[in-house]
C-alpha positions as CSV (number, residue, x, y, z in Angstrom):
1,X,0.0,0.0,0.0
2,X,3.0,2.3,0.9
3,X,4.5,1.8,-2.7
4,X,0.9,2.9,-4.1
5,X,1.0,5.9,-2.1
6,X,4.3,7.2,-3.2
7,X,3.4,6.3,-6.7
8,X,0.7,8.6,-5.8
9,X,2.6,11.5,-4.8
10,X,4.7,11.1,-8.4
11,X,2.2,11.0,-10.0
12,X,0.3,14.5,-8.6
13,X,3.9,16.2,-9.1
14,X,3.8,15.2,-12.5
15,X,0.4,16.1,-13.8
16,X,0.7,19.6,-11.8
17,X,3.8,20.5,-13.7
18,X,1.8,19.4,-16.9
19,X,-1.1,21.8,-15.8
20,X,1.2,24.8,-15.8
21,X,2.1,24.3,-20.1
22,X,0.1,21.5,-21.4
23,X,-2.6,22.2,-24.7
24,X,-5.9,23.0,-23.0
25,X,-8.0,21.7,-26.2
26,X,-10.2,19.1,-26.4
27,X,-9.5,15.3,-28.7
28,X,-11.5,14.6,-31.4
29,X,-12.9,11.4,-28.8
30,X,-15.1,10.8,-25.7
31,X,-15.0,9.2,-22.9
32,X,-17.3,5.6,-21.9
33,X,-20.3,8.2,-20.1
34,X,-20.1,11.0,-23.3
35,X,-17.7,13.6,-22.4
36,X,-15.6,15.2,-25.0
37,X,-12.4,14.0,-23.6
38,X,-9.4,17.3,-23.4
39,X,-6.2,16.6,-24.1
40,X,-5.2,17.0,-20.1
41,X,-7.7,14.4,-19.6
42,X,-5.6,12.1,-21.7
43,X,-2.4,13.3,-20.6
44,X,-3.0,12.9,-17.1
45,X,-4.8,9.4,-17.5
46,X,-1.2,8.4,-20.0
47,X,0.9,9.8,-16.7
48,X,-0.9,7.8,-13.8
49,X,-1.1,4.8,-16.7
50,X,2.8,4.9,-16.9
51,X,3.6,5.5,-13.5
52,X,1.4,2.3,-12.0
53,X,2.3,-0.1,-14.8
54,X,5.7,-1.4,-12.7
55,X,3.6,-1.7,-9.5
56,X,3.3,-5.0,-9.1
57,X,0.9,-4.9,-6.2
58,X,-1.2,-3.1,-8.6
59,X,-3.7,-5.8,-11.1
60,X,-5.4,-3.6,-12.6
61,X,-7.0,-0.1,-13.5
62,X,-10.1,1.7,-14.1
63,X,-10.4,5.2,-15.3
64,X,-13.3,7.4,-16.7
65,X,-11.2,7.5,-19.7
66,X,-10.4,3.6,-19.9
67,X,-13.4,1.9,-21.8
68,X,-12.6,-1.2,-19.7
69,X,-10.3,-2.3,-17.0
70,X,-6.6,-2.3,-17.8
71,X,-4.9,-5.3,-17.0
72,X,-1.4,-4.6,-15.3
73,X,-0.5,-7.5,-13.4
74,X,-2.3,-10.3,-13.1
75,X,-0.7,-11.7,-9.6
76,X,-1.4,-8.1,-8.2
77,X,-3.7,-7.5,-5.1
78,X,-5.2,-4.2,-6.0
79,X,-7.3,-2.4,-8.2
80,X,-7.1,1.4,-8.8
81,X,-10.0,3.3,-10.4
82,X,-9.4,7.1,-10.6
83,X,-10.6,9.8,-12.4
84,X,-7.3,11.5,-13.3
85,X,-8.5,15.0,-13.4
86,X,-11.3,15.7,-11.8
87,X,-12.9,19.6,-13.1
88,X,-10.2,19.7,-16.0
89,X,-12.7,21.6,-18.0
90,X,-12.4,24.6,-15.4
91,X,-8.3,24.8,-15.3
92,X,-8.5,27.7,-18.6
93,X,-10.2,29.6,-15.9
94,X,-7.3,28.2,-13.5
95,X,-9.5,27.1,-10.9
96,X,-8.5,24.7,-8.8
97,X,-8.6,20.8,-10.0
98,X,-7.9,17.7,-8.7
99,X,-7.3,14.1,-9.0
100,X,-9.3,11.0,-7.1
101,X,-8.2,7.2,-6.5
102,X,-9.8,4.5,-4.7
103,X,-8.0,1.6,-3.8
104,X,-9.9,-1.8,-3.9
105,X,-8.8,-5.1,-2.8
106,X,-9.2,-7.9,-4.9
107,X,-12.4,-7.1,-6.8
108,X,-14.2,-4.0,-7.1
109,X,-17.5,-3.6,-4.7
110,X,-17.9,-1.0,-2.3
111,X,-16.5,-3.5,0.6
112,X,-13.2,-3.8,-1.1
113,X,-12.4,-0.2,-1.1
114,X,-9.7,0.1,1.5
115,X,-7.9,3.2,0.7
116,X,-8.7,6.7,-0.9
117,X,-6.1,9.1,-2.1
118,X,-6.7,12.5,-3.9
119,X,-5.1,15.3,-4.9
120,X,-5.3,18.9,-5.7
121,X,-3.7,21.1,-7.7
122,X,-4.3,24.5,-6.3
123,X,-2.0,27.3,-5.5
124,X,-0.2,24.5,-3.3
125,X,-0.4,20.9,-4.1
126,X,-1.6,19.2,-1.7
127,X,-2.8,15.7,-1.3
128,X,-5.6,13.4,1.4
129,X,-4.7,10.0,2.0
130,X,-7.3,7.8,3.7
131,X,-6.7,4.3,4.8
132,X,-7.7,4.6,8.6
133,X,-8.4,8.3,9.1
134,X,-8.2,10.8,6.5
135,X,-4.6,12.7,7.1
136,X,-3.5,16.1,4.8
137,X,0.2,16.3,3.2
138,X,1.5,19.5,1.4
139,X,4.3,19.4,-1.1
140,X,7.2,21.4,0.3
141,X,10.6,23.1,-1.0
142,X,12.3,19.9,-1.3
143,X,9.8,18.0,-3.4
144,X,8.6,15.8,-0.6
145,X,5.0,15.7,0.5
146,X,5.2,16.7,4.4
147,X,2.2,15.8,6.8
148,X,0.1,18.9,7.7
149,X,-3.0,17.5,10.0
150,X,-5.3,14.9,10.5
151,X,-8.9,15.8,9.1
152,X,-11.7,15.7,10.7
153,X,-15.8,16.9,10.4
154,X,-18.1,18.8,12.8
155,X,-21.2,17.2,13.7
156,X,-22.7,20.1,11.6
157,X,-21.1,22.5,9.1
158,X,-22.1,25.9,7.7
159,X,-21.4,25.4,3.8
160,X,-23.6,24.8,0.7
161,X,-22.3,22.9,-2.4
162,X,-25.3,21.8,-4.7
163,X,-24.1,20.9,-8.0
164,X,-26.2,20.0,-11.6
165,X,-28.7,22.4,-13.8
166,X,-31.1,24.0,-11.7
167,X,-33.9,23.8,-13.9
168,X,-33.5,19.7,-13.3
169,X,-33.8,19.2,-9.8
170,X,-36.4,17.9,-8.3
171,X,-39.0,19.6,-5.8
172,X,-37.8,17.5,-3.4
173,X,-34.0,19.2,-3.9
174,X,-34.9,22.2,-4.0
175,X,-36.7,22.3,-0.5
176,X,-33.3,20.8,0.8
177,X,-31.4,23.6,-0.9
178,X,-33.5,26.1,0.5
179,X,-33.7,25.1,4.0
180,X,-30.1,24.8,3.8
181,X,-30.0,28.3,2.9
182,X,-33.0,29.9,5.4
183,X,-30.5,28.0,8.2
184,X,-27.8,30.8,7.2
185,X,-25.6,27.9,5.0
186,X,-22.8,29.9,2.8
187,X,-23.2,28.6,-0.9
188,X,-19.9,27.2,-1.8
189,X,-19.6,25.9,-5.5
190,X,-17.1,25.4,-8.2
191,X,-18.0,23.2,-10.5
192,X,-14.6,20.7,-9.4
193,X,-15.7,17.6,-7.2
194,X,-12.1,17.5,-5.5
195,X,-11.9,21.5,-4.8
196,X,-15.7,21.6,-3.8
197,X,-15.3,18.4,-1.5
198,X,-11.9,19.6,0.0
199,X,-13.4,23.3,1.2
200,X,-16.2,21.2,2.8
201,X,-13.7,19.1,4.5
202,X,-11.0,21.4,5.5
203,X,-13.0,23.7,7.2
204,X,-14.6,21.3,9.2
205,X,-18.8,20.8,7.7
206,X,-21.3,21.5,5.5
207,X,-23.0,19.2,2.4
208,X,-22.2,18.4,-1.5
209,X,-25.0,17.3,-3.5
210,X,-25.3,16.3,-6.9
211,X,-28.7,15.1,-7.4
212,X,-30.8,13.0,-9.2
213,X,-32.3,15.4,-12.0
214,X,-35.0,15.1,-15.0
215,X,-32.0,14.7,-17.5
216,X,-29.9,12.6,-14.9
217,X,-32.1,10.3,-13.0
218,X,-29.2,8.0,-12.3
219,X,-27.1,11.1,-11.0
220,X,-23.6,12.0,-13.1
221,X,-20.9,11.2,-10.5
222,X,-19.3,7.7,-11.3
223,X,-19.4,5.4,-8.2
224,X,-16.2,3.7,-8.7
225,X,-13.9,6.3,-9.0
226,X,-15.5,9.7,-7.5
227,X,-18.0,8.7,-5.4
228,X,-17.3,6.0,-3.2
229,X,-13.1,7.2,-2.9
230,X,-14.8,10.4,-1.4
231,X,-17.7,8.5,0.6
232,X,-14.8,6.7,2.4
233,X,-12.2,9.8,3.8
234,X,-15.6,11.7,4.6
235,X,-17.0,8.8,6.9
236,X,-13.4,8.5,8.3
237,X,-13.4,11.6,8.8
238,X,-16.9,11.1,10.9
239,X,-19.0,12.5,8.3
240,X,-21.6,10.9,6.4
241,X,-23.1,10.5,2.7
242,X,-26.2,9.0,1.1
243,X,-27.6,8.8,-2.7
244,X,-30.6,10.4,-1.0
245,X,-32.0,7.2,0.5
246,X,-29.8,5.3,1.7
247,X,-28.0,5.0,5.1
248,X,-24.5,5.0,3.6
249,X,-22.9,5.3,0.1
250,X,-21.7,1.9,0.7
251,X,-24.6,0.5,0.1
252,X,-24.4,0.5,-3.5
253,X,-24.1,-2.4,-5.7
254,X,-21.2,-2.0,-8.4
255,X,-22.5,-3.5,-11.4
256,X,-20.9,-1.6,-14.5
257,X,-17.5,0.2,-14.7
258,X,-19.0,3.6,-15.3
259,X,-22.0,3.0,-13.1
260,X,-23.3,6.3,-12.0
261,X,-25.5,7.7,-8.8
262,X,-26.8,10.9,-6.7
263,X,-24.9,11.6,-4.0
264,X,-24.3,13.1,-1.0
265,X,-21.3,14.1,1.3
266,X,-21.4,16.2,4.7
267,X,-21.5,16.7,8.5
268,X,-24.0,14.5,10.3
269,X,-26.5,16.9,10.9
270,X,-26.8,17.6,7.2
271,X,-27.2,14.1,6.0
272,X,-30.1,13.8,8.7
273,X,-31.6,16.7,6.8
274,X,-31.1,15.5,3.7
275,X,-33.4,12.1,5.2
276,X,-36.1,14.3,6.6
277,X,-36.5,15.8,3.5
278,X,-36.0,13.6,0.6
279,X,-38.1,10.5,2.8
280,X,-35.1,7.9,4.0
281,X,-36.3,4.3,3.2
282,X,-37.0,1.8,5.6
C-alpha cells in the first residue's frame, strides 16, 4: 500500500507541472459516459497509466477515460480506479482541480475499497490520503509531500455545495437547498468535485450534493472512482453520505465500470436533513 502511495505522490507532481504548459484543447474522442475527452484528460490518464504499470501490487485499472479495466499484473492484489483530473474543464479559468483514487482489494465492490487518495492542484499541491483516518500532506521546498493535520468533520457544518442544472432538480432538492440556505448555510460551488469536496472538508462541515435530475435520474458522478473514494475519507473523517436514500454510500451495488449515482457528502447533521426531506427508506 505504501508503494501505491508514493506512486501517488509522483504521479500529482507530475500532472501539476503538466497543468502549468500542457494544450488545453479538447481530442477529437469521448469518454465511456459522453464527455468530449481534453487533451489533459488524456495526458494525465497516459501519466498515472505509466507510473502504475511497474507496481506489481497493482492488477489492474479503471479510469473514466479507460473503456474497460486495464490489466497490469495479473498476480497483483489491488485495483485502482481514478478519475485522473477531476474539473479539468475549469483549469482555462485556473480554478483549482484535482485528481481522485480508490483503492480496492481484490475485486471491485464498495466492501473492497480500503484506501482513498486524492489530490489537488491548487495554489499549493496538496494531497488526502485515507486508509484509517483521513490525514493532509502538502508538497514542500524539497519536493517531498510533508504531513500537515489529520482531518476531521463537525457534527454540523455551515457550507452549501449543490451541484447540476437547476432547472433539473427535483421539488424534493430544492426544498433541501433552500432550507439549507434559510439555516444561514454559505453557498460554496465550483464546479470541481475535488476543490468543492476539500473546502467542505478542511474547514470542518457542511454538504455536497449532486442530485438525481429530470436529464440525470441516475445522477452524473461515477461510483467507482469519485463517489465511493470520497464516501470513504468523509466517513473516516466522521461524516456521512447518502444517494438520497440510503444509510450510507456503501450500500451500493457496483454492477458496471461507469456506473453512476446521486450523492451526498457532509457533516452529520446535514445528511439527517437530507433524510427528513428527501423521505429515508426503511
Amino acid at each position: 500500500m505504501q508503494e501505491i502511495f508514493k506512486t501517488i505522490e509522483n504521479i500529482a507532481i507530475k500532472i501539476s507541472d503538466a497543468l502549468k504548459y500542457a494544450d488545453l484543447g479538447y481530442t477529437d474522442h469521448k469518454n465511456q459516459t459522453g464527455d468530449t475527452q481534453l487533451k489533459l484528460d488524456v495526458l494525465s490518464d497516459e501519466i498515472i497509466t505509466a507510473e502504475f504499470k511497474d507496481v506489481k501490487s497493482v492488477k489492474s485499472l479503471i479510469s473514466e477515460e479507460k473503456t474497460d479495466e486495464e490489466l497490469l499484473n495479473e498476480d497483483g492484489e489491488y485495483i485502482v480506479a481514478y478519475d485522473p483530473l477531476d474539473g479539468s474543464s475549469l483549469v482555462d479559468v485556473n480554478f483549482a482541480v484535482g485528481s481522485i483514487f480508490g483503492i480496492y482489494k481484490k475485486s471491485l465492490s464498495a466492501k473492497n475499497l480500503v484506501a482513498s487518495v486524492y489530490t489537488i492542484y491548487g495554489p499549493r499541491l496538496e494531497m488526502v490520503v485515507c486508509k484509517d483516518s483521513p490525514k493532509l500532506y502538502r508538497l514542500k521546498r524539497d519536493g517531498e509531500f510533508g504531513f500537515v493535520r489529520e482531518l476531521k468533520l463537525q457534527e454540523k457544518g455551515k457550507l452549501n455545495a449543490t451541484g447540476a442544472t437547476q432547472k433539473g432538480w427535483s421539488d424534493t432538492h430544492r426544498k433541501l437547498v433552500n432550507t439549507l440556505f434559510e439555516r444561514g448555510y454559505r453557498l460554496r460551488y465550483s464546479g470541481a468535485m475535488v476543490s468543492d469536496l476539500h473546502q467542505i472538508l478542511l474547514k470542518g462541515g457542511g454538504l455536497f450534493s449532486y442530485p438525481a435530475t429530470s436529464d440525470a435520474p441516475k445522477g452524473k458522478l461515477r461510483v467507482s472512482f469519485e463517489v465511493l473514494p470520497f464516501a470513504f475519507i468523509y466517513e473516516k473523517a466522521g461524516g456521512a453520505t447518502s444517494d438520497g436514500f440510503s444509510n450510507s454510500l456503501f450500500d451500493i451495488e457496483i454492477k458496471e465500470l461507469h456506473q453512476t449515482t446521486p450523492c451526498f457528502f457532509g457533516s452529520v447533521d446535514e445528511i439527517e436533513t437530507l433524510h427528513q426531506i428527501y423521505g429515508k427508506k426503511s
